[in-house]
C-alpha positions as CSV (number, residue, x, y, z in Angstrom):
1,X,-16.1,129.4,159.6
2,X,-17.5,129.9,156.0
3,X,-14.6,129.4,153.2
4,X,-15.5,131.0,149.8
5,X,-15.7,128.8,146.7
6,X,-12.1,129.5,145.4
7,X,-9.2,130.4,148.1
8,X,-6.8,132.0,147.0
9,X,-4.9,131.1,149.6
10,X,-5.2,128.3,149.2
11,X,-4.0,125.8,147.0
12,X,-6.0,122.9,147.0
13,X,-9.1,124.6,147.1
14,X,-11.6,123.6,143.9
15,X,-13.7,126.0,141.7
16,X,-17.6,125.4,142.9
17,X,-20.3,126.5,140.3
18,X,-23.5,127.7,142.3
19,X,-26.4,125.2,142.0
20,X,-29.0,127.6,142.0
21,X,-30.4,128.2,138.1
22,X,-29.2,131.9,136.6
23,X,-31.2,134.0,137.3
24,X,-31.7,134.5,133.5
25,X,-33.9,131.5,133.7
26,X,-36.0,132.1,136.2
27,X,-36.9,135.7,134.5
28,X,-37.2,133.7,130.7
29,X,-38.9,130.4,132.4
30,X,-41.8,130.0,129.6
31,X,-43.5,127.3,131.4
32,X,-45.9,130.7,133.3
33,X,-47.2,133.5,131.6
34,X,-48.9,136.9,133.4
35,X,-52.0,137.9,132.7
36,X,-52.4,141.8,132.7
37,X,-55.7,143.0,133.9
38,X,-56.1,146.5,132.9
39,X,-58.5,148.5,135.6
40,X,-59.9,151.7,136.1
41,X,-57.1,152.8,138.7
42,X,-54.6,150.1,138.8
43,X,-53.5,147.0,136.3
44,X,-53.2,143.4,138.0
45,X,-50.6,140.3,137.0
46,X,-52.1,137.1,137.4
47,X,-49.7,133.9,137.1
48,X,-50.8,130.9,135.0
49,X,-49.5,127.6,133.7
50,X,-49.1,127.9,130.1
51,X,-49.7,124.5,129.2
52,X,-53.0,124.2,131.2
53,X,-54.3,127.7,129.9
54,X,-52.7,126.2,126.3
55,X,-54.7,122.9,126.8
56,X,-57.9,124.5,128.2
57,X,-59.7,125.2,124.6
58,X,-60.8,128.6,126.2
59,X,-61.0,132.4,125.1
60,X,-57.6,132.4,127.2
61,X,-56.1,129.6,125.5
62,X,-56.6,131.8,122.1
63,X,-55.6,134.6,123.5
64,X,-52.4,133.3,124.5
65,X,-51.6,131.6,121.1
66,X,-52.5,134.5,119.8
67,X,-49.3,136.3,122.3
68,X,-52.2,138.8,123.8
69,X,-51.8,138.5,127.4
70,X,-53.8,141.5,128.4
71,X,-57.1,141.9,129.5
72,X,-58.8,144.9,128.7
73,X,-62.1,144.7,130.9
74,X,-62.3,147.3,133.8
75,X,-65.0,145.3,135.5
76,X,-63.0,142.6,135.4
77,X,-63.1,141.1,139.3
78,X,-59.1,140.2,139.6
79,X,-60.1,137.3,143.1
80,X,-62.6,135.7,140.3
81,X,-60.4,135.9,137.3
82,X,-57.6,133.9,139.7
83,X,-60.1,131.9,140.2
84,X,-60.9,131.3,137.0
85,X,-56.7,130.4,136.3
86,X,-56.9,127.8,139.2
87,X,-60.0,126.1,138.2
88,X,-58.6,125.6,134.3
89,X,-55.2,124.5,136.6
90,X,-56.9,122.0,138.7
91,X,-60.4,121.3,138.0
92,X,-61.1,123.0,141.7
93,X,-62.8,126.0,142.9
94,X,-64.2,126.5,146.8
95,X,-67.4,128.8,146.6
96,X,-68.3,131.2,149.1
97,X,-71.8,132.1,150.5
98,X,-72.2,135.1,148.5
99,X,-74.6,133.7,145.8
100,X,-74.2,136.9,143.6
101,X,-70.1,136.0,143.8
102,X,-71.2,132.8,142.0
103,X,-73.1,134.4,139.6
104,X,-69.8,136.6,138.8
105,X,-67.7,134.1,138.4
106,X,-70.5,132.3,136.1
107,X,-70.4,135.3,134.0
108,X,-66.3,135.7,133.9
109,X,-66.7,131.8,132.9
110,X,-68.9,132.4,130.1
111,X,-67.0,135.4,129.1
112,X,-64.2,133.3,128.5
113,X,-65.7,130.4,127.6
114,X,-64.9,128.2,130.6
115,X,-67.3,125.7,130.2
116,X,-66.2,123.1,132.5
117,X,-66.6,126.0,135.4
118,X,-69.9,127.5,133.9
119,X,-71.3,123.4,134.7
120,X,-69.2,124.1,138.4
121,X,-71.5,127.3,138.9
122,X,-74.5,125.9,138.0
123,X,-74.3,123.1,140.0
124,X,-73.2,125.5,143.0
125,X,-76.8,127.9,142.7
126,X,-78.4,125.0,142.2
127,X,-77.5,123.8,145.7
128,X,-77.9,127.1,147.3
129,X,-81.2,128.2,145.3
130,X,-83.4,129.5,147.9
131,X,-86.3,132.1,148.1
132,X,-83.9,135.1,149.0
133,X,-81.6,134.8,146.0
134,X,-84.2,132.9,143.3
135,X,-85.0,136.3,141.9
136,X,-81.5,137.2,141.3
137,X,-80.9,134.1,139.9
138,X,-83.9,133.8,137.5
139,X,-82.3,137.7,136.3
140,X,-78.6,136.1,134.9
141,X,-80.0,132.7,134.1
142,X,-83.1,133.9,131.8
143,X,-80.1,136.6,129.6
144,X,-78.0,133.4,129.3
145,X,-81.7,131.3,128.3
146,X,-81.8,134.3,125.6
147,X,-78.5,134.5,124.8
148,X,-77.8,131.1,123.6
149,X,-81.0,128.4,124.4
150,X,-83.8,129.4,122.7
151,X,-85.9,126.7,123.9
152,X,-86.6,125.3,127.5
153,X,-85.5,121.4,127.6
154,X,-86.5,119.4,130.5
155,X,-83.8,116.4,129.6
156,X,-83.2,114.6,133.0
157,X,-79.2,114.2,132.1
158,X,-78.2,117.6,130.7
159,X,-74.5,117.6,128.9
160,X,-72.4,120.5,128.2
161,X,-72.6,123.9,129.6
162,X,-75.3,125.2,127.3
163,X,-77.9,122.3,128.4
164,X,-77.0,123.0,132.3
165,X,-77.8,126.5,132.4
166,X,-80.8,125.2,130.4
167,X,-81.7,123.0,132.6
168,X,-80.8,125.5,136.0
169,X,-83.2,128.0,134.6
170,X,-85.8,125.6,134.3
171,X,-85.1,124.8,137.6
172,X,-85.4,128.1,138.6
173,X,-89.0,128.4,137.5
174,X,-90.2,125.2,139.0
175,X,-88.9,126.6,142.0
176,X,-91.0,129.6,141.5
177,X,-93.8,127.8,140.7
178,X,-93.5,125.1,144.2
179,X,-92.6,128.4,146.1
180,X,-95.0,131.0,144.4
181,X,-96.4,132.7,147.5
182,X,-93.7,133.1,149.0
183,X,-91.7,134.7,145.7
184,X,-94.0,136.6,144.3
185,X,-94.5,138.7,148.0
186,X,-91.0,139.6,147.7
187,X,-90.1,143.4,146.9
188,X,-87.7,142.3,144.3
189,X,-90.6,141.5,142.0
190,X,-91.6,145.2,141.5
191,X,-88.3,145.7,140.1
192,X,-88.4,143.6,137.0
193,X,-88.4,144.4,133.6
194,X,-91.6,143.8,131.5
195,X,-89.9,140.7,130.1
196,X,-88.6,139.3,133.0
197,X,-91.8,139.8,134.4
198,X,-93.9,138.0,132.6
199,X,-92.1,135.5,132.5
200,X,-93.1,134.7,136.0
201,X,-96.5,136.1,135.9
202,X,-97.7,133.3,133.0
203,X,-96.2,130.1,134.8
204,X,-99.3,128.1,134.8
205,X,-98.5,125.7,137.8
206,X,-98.1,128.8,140.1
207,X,-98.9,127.1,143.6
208,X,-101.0,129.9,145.2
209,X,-104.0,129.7,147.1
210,X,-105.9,132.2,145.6
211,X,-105.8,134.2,142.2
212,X,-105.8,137.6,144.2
213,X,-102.2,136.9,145.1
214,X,-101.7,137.6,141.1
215,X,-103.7,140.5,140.7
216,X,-102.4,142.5,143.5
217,X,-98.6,142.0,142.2
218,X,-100.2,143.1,138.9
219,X,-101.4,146.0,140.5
220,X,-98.1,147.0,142.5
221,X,-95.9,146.2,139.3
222,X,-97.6,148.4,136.8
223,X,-98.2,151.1,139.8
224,X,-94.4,150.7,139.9
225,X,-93.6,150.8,136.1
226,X,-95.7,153.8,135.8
227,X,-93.4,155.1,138.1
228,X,-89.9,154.5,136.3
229,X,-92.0,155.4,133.0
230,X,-92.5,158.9,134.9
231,X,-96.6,158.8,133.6
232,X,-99.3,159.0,136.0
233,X,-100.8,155.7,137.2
234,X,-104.2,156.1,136.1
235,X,-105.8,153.3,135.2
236,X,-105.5,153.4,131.9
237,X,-102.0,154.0,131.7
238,X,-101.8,150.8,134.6
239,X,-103.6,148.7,131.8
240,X,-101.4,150.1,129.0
241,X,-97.9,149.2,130.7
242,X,-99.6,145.2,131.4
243,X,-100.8,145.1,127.9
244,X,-102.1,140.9,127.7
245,X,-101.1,140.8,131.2
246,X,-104.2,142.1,132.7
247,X,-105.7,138.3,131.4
248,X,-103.1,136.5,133.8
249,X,-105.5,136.2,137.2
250,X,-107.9,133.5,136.6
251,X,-110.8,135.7,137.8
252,X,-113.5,132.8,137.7
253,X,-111.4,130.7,139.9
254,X,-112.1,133.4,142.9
255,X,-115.0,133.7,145.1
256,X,-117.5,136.8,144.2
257,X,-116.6,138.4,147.0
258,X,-113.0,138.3,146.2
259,X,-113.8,139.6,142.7
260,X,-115.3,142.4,143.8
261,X,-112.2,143.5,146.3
262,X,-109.9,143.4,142.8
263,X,-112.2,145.3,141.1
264,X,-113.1,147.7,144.0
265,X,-108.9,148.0,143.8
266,X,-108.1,149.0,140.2
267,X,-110.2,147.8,137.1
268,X,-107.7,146.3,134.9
269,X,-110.3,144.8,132.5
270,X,-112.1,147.4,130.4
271,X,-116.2,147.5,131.6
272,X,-117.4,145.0,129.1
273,X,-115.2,142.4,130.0
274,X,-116.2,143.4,133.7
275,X,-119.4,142.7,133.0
276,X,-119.2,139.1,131.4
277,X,-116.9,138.0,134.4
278,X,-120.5,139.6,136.4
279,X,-122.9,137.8,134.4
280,X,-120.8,134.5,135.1
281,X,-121.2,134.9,138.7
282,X,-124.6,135.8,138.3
283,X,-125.3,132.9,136.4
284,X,-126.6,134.9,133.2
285,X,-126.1,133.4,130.4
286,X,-124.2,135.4,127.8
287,X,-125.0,135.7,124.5
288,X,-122.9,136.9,121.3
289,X,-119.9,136.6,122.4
290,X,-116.8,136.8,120.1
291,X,-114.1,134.2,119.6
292,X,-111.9,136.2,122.0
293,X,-114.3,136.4,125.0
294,X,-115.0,133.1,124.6
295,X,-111.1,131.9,124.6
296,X,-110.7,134.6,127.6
297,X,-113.8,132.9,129.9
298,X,-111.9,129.4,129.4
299,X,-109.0,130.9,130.8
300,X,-110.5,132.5,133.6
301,X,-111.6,129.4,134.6
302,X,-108.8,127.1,134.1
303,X,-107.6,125.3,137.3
304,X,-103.9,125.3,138.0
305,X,-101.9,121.6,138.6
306,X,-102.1,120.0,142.1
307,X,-98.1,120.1,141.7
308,X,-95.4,122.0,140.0
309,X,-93.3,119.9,137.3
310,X,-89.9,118.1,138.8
311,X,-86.7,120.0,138.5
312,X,-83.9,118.5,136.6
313,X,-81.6,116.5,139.5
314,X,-78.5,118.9,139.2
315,X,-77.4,118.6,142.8
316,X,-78.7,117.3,146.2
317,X,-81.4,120.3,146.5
318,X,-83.0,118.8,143.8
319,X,-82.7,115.2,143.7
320,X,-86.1,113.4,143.2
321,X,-85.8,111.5,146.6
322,X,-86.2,115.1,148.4
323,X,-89.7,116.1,147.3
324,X,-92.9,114.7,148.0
325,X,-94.3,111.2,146.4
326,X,-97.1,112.6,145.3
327,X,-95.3,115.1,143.0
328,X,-93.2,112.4,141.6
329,X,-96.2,110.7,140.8
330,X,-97.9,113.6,138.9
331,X,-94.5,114.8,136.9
332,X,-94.2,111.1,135.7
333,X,-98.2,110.8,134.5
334,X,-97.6,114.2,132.9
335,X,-94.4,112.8,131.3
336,X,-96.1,109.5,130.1
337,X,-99.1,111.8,128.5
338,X,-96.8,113.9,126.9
339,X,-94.9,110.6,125.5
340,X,-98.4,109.8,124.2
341,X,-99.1,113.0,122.9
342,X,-96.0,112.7,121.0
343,X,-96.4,109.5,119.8
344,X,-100.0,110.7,118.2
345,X,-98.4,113.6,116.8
346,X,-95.6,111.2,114.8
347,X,-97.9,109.1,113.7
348,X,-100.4,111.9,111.9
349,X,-97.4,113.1,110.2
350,X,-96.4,109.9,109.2
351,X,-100.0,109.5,107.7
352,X,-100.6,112.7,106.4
353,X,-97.1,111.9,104.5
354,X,-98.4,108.6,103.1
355,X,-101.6,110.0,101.9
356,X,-99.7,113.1,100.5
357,X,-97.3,110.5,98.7
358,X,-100.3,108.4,97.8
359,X,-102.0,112.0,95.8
360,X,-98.7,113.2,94.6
């Protein structure tokens, strides 16, 4: 049977001290703070290691130097923001299947400025890009691409988290472009914004078989978009919501018969510019053209590349080894002509800066 620490019965017995801490520690114990996560209906306490979140150079590592342990963001996911804690704790995070959970967490990461798990992320949809969640995707990834990259680099070893979602929304368009047909019959199309749009709709390495696949999504999108706009879709007002779109299908790559279907369809080219594209196929030589029509026929009639460009190796999905030889082949002669090409362009400048030093 149990004695207690001091009998005093007897004698002999010797004062114990408990070896547990007081509880006064536990409830002072510094080394963790708690995160408050303010919601709509209920606030959240998330746990963290101080010195991690100290040591993390994140928004959260401010925040708590700052003593501000709240966060006051109602859409605030609380699963993803633990997340978050643990992955600044131990470099770790286990993804699920739900691609648009990945693209939460990619935006709680930015939010934050988590860089190490915005590089996690993109690495993640890079590996589970497909044609059922590209269009998704291409939506986040193109407001980060406007948000903070302002151009589209193609560098084969991105660093840092800005040139990773640079480089996974490049990605994202090549995979548009390799898997175009399939893409662009997708309902999720007709859903995007003007800017997001075109985006898509002026990729020049688009692998389709024919050009009508572009004019009918032209033709369902501003039938849509006249729609949202609440204006009837005349043809006019179909024309007006395209604006320089309309000039995307390369209508002299198509047969006559072909032509004839689009135009039967919806005329989204005014009745002159109907007429040269006639002429053409008629083999009548036009005469007096302007500047404009003449830039507009060269278009039409521009071929589109054998192959889309290479993605940027950001995962196994798109390591070189995994696509065809014959596309490595034509991304590496593109590369090589664009070194060229650069290399003519240096040295002009470098002459036109002699001779302007020469006549100074």
């Amino acid at each position: 049977m149990g004695k207690p620490f001091n009998d005093p019965e007897n004698p002999d017995s010797q004062k114990q001290t408990p070896s547990a801490p007081p509880l006064t520690d536990l409830v002072n114990d510094t080394s963790y703070i708690d995160f408050i996560i303010l919601g709509n209906k209920e606030n959240y306490s998330v746990r963290a290691d101080r010195l991690s979140i100290l040591n993390s150079n994140t928004e959260l590592s401010r925040l708590v130097k700052a003593e501000k342990f709240t966060i006051n963001q109602s859409n605030v996911n609380v699963s993803n923001f633990e997340a978050l804690i643990r992955f600044i704790e131990t470099k770790f995070i286990r993804f699920n299947d739900d691609i648009k959970n990945t693209l939460n967490i990619l935006e709680l990461a930015s939010t934050f400025q988590c860089h190490d798990l915005e590089i996690a992320c993109v690495k993640e949809l890079d590996m589970k890009l497909s044609v059922e969640n590209v269009i998704d995707i291409f939506k986040v990834l193109r407001y980060y691409n406007t948000k903070t990259v302002l151009t589209i680099r193609t560098a084969p070893k991105p660093s840092g988290a800005e040139e990773y979602l640079n480089a996974m929304f490049y990605n994202t368009l090549q995979f548009i472009d390799q898997n175009a047909v399939d893409v662009l019959s997708q309902t999720e199309m007709l859903t995007l914004r003007f800017e997001e749009f075109e985006i898509i709709i002026k990729r020049d390495a688009l692998q389709i078989p024919s050009e009508t696949i572009i004019f009918n999504l032209l033709a369902d999108w501003s039938s849509k978009e006249c729609e949202r706009k609440i204006i009837e879709p005349s043809e006019e007002n179909r024309r007006r919501v395209l604006g320089g779109l309309i000039y995307s299908p390369r209508f002299l790559l198509l047969s006559y018969e072909d032509f004839q279907k689009c135009r039967d369809r919806v005329s989204l080219l005014d009745p002159v510019e109907i007429q040269l594209i006639e002429d053409f196929f008629n083999k009548k030589k036009a005469s007096n053209l302007t500047e404009e029509q003449i830039v507009m026929l060269q278009n039409f009639k521009k071929s589109r590349p054998s192959f889309p460009g290479m993605p940027i190796h950001l995962s196994n999905r798109s390591n070189p080894k995994n696509y065809p030889k014959k596309m490595r082949k034509h991304a590496q002669k593109l590369a090589e002509e664009g070194m060229e090409r650069s290399r003519c362009d240096s040295c002009l400048v470098t002459c036109a800066s002699i001779f302007a030093c020469i006549f100074e």
